[in-house]
Each structure stands twice: as structure tokens, then as C-alpha cells.
N, C-alpha and C positions, 0 to 999 in steps of 0.2 A: 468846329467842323471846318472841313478845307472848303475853300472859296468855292472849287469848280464843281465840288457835291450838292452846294448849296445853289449855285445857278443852275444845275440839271434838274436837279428836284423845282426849285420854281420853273424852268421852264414845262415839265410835265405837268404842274399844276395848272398853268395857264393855259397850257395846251387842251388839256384834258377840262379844264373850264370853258374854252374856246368851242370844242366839240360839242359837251351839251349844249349850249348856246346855241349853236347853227342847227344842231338836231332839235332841239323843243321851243328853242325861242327864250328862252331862261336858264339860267342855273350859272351862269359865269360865276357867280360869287360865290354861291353855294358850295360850288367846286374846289377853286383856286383858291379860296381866302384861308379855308384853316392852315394849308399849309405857307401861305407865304404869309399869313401871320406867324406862327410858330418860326419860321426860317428868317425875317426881316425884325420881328418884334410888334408889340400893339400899332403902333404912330405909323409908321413906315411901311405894315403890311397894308394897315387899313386902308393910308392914301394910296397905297398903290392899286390893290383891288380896287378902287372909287376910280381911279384914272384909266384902267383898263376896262374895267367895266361900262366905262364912259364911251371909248372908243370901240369896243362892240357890239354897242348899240347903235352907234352912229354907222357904223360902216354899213348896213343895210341903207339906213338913210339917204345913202348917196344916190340907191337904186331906184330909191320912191318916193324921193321929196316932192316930184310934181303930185301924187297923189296927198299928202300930208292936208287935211284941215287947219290951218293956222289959227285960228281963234280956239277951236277948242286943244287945242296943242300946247297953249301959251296959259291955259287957266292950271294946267298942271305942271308945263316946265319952266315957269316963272317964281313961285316957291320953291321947285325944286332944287333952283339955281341960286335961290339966295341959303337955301338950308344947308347945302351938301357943303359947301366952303368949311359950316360951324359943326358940322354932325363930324366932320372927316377928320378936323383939328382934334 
């Protein structure tokens, strides 16, 4: 497949993952991942959904972090952050 078929198609998929995301609050991965798996391959789709995924969750967080409970924030994104590095490999 030529280069610029394959970055159009992922960026629709990201787009179009990006879109549910800001509409439901979910589905980035849902969305984007079959297809930039199928287009990048297992290794390289997954970490990239995980890295984008990452970043679209955050980017609210810039909005709200004064609201953010930090104690109960950390009992869940403390595992998180040690697992995603081994889930994502």
C-alpha cells in the first residue's frame, strides 16, 4: 500500500477516534485501533493507540486538574502506569 493511503487512512482513524472521545468521553481506541493496527501492524499499532490514547485523555486534564482528587487518582493511575509500559510491549 503507498505511504500517503496509509497516513490518510490512520489519520481518519484517529480523527474519527478523536471525535467519539470528545462526544462520549470514550471510544478513542475502540475507534482508531482496528484500523492503525491492520495499517502499522500488532507492536507498532498497539503502542501507538496506547500513546494517543494517552494524550486524549490528558488533554481535558489540563482543563480540570485543579478539580482532580489526587489520592484517589493515584490508587488507580499508579498501576496503571506500571502496567501499560508491559501490556503495550
Amino acid at each position: 500500500m503507498e505511504y500517503s493511503i496509509v497516513a490518510v487512512v490512520a489519520l481518519a482513524a484517529v480523527m474519527a477516534g478523536g471525535f467519539a472521545q470528545s462526544v462520549t468521553g470514550v471510544g478513542f481506541s475502540l475507534i482508531a485501533a482496528p484500523a492503525l493496527i491492520a495499517l502499522l501492524g500488532p507492536r507498532e499499532g498497539v503502542a501507538t493507540v496506547v500513546l494517543l490514547g494517552t494524550i486524549t485523555a490528558l488533554v481535558p486534564l489540563l482543563r480540570t486538574w485543579r478539580e482532580v482528587r489526587v489520592r484517589h487518582t493515584a490508587l488507580g493511575l499508579v498501576p496503571a502506569l506500571l502496567a501499560t509500559p508491559v501490556i503495550a510491549y
